[in-house]
ROPAZA-467121 format. One record per residue: residue in one letter; x, y, z of N, C-alpha, C, O, CB in turn. Coordinates in Angstrom, 3 decimals, decimal comma. Each point is the difference from the previous one (the first is absolute). Glycine has a CB too. Layout:
N
+------+----------+----------+----------+----------+----------+----------+----------+----------+----------+----------+----------+----------+----------+----------+----------+
! type !     n_xx !     n_yy !     n_zz !    ca_xx !    ca_yy !    ca_zz !     c_xx !     c_yy !     c_zz !     o_xx !     o_yy !     o_zz !    cb_xx !    cb_yy !    cb_zz !
+------+----------+----------+----------+----------+----------+----------+----------+----------+----------+----------+----------+----------+----------+----------+----------+
!    A !        X !        Y !        Z !        X !        Y !        Z !        X !        Y !        Z !        X !        Y !        Z !        X !        Y !        Z !
...
+------+----------+----------+----------+----------+----------+----------+----------+----------+----------+----------+----------+----------+----------+----------+----------+
This chain:
69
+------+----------+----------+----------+----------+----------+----------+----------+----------+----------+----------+----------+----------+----------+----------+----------+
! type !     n_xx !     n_yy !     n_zz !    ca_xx !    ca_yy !    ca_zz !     c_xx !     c_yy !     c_zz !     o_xx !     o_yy !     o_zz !    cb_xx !    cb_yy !    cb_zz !
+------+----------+----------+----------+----------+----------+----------+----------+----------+----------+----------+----------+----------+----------+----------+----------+
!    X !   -6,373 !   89,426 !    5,349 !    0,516 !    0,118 !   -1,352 !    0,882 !   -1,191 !   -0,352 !    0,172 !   -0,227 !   -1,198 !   -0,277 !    2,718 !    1,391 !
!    X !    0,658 !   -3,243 !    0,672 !    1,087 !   -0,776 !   -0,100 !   -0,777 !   -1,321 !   -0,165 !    0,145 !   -0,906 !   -0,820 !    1,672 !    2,350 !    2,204 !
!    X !   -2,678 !   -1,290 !   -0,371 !   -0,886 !   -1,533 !   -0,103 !   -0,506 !    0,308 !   -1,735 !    0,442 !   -0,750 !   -0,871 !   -1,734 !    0,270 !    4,096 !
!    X !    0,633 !    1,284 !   -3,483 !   -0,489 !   -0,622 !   -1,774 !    1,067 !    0,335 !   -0,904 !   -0,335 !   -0,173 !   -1,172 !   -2,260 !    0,665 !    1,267 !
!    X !    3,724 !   -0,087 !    0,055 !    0,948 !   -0,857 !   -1,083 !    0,224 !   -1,118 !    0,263 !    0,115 !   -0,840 !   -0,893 !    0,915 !    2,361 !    0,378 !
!    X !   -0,905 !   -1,833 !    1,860 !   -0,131 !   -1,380 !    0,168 !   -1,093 !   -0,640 !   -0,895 !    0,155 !   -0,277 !   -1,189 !    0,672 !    0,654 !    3,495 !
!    X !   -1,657 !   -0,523 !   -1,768 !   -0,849 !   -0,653 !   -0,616 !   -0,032 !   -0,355 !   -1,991 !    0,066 !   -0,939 !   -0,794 !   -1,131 !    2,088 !    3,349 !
!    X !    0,957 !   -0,045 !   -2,526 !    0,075 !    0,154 !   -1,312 !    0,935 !   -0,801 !   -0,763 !   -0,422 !   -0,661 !   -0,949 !   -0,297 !    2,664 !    1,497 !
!    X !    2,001 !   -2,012 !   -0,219 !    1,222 !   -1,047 !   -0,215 !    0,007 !   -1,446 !    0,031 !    0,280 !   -0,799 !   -0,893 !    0,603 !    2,456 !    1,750 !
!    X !   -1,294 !   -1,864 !    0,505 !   -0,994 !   -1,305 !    0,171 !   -1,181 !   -0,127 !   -0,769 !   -0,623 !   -1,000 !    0,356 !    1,280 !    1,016 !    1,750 !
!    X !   -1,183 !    0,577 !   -2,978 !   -1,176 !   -0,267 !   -0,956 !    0,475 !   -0,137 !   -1,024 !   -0,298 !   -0,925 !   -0,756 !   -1,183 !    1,950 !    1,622 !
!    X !    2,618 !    0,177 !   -1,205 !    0,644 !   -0,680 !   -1,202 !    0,904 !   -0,696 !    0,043 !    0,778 !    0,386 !   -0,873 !   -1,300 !    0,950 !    0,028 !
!    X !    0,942 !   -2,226 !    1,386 !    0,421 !   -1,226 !    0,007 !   -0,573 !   -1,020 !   -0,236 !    0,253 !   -0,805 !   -0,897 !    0,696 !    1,625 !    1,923 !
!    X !   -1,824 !   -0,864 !   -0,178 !   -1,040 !   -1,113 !    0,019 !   -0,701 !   -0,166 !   -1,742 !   -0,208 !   -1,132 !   -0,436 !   -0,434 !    1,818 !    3,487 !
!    X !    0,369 !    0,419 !   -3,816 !   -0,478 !    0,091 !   -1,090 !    1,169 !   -0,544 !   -1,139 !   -0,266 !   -0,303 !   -1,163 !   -1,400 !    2,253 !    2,208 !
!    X !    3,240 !   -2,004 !   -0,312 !    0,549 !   -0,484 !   -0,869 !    0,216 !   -1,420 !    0,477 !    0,330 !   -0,596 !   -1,025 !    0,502 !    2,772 !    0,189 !
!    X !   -0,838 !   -2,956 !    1,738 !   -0,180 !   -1,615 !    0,412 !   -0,357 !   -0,678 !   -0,607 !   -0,839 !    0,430 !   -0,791 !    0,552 !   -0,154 !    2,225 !
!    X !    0,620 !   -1,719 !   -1,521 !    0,206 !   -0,845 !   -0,493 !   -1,696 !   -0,563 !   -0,732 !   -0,128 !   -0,429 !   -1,147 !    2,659 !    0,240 !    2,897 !
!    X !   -3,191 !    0,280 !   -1,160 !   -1,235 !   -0,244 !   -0,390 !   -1,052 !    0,682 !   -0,780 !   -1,147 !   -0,284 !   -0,344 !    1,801 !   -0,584 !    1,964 !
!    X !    0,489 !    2,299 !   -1,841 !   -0,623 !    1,136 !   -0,893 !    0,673 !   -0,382 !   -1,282 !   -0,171 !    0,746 !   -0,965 !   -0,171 !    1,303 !    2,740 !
!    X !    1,129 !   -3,181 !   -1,915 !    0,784 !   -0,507 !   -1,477 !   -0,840 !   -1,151 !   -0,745 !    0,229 !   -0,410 !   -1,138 !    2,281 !    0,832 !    2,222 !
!    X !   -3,321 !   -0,773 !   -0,396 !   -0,953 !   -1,139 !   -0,014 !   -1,229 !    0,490 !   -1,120 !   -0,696 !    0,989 !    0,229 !    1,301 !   -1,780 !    2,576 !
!    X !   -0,764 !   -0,047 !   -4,039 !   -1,262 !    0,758 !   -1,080 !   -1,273 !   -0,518 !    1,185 !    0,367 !   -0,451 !    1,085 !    0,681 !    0,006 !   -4,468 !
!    X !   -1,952 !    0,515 !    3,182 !   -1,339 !   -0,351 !    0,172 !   -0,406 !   -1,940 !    0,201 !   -0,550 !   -0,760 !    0,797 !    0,262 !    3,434 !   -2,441 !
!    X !    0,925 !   -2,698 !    0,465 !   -0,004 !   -1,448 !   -0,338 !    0,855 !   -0,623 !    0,903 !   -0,522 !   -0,978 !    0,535 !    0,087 !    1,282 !   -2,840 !
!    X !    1,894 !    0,002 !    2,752 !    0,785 !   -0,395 !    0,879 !   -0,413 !    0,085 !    1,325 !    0,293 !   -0,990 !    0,671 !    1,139 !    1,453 !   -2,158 !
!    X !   -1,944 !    0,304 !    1,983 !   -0,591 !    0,384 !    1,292 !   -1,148 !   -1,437 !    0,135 !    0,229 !   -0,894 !    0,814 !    0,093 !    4,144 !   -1,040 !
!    X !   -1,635 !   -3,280 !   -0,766 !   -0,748 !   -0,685 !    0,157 !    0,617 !   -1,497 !    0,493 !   -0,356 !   -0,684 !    0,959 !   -0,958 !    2,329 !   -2,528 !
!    X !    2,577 !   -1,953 !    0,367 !    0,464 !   -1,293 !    0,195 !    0,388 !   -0,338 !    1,444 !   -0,336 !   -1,007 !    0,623 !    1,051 !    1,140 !   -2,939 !
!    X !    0,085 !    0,928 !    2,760 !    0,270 !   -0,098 !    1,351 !   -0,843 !    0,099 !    1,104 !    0,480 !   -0,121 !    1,127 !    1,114 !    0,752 !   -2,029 !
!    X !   -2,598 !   -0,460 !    0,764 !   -1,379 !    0,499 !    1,223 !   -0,365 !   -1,440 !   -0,289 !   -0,132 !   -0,699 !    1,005 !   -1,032 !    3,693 !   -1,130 !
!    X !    0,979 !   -3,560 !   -1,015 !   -0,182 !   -1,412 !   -0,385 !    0,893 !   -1,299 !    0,817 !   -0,409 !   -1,108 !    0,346 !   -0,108 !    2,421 !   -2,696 !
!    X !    1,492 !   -0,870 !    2,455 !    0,957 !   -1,094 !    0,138 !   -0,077 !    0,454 !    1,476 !   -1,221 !   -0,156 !   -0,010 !    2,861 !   -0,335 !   -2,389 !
!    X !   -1,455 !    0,822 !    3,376 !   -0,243 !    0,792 !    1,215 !   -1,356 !   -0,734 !    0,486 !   -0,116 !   -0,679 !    1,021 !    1,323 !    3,150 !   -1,809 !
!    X !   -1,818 !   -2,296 !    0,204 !   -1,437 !   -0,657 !    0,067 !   -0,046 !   -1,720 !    0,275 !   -0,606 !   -0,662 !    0,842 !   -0,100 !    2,711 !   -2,651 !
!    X !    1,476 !   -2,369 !    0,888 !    0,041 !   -1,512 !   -0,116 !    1,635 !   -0,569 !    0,836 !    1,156 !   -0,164 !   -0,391 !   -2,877 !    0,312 !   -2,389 !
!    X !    1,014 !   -0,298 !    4,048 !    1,127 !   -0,287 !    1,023 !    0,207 !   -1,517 !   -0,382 !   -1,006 !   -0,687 !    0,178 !    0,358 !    2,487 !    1,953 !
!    X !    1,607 !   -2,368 !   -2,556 !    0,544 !   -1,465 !   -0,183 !    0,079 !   -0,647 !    1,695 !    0,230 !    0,649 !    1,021 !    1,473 !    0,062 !   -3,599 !
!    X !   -2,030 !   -2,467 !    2,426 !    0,283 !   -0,403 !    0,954 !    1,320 !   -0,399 !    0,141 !    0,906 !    0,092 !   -0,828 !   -2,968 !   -0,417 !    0,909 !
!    X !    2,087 !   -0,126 !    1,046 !    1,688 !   -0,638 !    0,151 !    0,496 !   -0,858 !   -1,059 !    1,174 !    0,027 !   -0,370 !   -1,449 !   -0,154 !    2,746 !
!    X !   -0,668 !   -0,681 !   -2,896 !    0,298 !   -1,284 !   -0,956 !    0,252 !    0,435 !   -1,176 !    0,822 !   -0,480 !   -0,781 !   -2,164 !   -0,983 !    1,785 !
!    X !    0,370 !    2,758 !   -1,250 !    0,018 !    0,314 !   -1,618 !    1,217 !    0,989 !    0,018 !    0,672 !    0,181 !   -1,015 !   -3,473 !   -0,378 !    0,280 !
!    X !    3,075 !    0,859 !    1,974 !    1,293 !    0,891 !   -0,056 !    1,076 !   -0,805 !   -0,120 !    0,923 !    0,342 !   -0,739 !   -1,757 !    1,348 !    2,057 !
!    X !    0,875 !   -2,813 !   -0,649 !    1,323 !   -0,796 !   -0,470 !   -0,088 !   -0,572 !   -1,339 !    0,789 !    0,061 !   -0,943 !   -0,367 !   -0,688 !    3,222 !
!    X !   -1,498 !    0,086 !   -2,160 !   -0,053 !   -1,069 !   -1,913 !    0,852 !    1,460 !   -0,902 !    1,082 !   -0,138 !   -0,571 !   -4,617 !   -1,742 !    0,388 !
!    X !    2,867 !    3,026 !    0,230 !    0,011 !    1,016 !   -0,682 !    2,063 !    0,507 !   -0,007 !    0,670 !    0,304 !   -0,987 !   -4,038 !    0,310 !    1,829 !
!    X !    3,768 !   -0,697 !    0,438 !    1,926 !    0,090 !   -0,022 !    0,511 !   -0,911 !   -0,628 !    0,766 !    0,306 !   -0,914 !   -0,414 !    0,451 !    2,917 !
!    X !   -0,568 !   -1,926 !   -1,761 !    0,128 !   -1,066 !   -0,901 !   -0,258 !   -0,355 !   -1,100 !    0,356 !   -1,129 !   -0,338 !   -0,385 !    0,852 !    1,708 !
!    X !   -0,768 !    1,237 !   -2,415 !    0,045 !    0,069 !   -1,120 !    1,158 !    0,697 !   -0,463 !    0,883 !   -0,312 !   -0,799 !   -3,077 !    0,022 !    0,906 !
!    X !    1,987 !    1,274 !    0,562 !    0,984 !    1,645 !   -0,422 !    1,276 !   -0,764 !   -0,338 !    0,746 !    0,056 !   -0,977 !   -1,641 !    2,176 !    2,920 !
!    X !    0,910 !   -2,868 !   -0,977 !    1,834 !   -0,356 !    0,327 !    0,100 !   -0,904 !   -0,907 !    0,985 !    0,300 !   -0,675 !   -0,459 !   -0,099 !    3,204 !
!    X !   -0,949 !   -1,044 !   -2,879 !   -0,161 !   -0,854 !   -1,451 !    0,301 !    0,591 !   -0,963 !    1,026 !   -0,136 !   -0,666 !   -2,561 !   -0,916 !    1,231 !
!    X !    0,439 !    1,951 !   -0,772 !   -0,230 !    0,976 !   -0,690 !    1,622 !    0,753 !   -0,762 !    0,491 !   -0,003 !   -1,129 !   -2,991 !    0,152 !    2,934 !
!    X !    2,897 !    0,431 !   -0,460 !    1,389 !    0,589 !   -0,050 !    0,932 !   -0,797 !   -0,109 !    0,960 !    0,397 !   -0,660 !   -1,547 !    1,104 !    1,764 !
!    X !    0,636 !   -2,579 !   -0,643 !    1,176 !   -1,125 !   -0,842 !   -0,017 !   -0,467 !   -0,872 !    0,998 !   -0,699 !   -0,176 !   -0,646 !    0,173 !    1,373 !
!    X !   -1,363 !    0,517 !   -2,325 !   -0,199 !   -0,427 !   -1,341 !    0,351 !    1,302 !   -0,674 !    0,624 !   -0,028 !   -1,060 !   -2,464 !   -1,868 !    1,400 !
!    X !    1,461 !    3,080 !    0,236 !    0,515 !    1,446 !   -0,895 !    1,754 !    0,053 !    0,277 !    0,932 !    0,146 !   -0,791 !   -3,602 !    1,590 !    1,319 !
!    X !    2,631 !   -1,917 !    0,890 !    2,158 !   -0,434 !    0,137 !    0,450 !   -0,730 !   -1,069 !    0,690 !    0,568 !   -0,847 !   -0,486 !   -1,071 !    3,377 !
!    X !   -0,513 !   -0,808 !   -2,649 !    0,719 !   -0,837 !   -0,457 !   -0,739 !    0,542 !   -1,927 !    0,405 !   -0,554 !   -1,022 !    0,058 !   -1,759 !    3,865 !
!    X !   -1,218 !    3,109 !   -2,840 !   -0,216 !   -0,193 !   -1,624 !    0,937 !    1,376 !   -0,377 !    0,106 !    0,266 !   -1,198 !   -3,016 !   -1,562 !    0,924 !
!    X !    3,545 !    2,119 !    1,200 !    0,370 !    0,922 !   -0,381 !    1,680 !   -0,276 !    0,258 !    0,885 !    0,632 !   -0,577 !   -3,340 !    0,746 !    0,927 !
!    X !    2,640 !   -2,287 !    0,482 !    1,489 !   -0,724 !   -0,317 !    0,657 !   -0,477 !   -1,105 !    1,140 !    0,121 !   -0,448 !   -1,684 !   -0,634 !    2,106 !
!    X !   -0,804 !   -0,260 !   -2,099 !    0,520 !   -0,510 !   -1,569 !    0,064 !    0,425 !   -0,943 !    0,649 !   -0,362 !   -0,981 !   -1,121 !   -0,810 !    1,395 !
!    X !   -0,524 !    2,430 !   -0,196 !    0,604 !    1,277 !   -1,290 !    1,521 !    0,506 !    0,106 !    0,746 !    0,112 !   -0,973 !   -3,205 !    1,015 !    1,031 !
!    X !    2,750 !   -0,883 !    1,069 !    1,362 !    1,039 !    0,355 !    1,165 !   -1,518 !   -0,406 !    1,139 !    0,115 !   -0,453 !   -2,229 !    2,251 !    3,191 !
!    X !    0,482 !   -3,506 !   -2,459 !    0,948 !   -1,285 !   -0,214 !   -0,143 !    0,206 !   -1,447 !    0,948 !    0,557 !   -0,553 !   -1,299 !   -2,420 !    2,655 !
!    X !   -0,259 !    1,653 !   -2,536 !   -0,003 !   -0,088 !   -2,035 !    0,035 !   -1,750 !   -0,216 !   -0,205 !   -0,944 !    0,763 !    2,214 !    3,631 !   -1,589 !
!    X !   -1,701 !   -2,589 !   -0,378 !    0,060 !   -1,183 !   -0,410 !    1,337 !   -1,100 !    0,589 !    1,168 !    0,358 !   -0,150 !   -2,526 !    1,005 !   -1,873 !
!    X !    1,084 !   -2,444 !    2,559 !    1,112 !   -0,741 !   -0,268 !    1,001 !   -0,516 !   -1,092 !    0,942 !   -0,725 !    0,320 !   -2,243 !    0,548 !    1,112 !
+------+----------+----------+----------+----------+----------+----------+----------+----------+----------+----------+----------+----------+----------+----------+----------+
């Protein structure tokens, strides 16, 4: 008796996890991207954008909070 409340608990859990928040479309993207393993080169080219990336959004969001001179 104890083992299938168990269980059961553990099922509904699992039904509420993280991947049960996911539409259809999100799931696909991710089975997608999962799929397409990057090499070393394109994984770095690819941090090295980001971080660019994120220092042009730093510094553009400095100069808002700076205002005008």
């Amino acid at each position: 008796m104890e083992e299938k409340k168990e269980k059961e608990g553990e099922a509904e859990i699992q039904e509420h996890g993280p991947e049960h928040w996911f539409s259809k479309w999100e799931r696909q993207c991710l089975a997608e991207a999962e799929r397409q393993e990057p090499s070393d080169d394109e994984s770095e080219q690819s941090q090295q954008k980001l971080w660019h990336l994120f220092q042009n959004s730093a510094t553009a969001v400095a100069q808002l909070y700076k205002g005008p001179e």
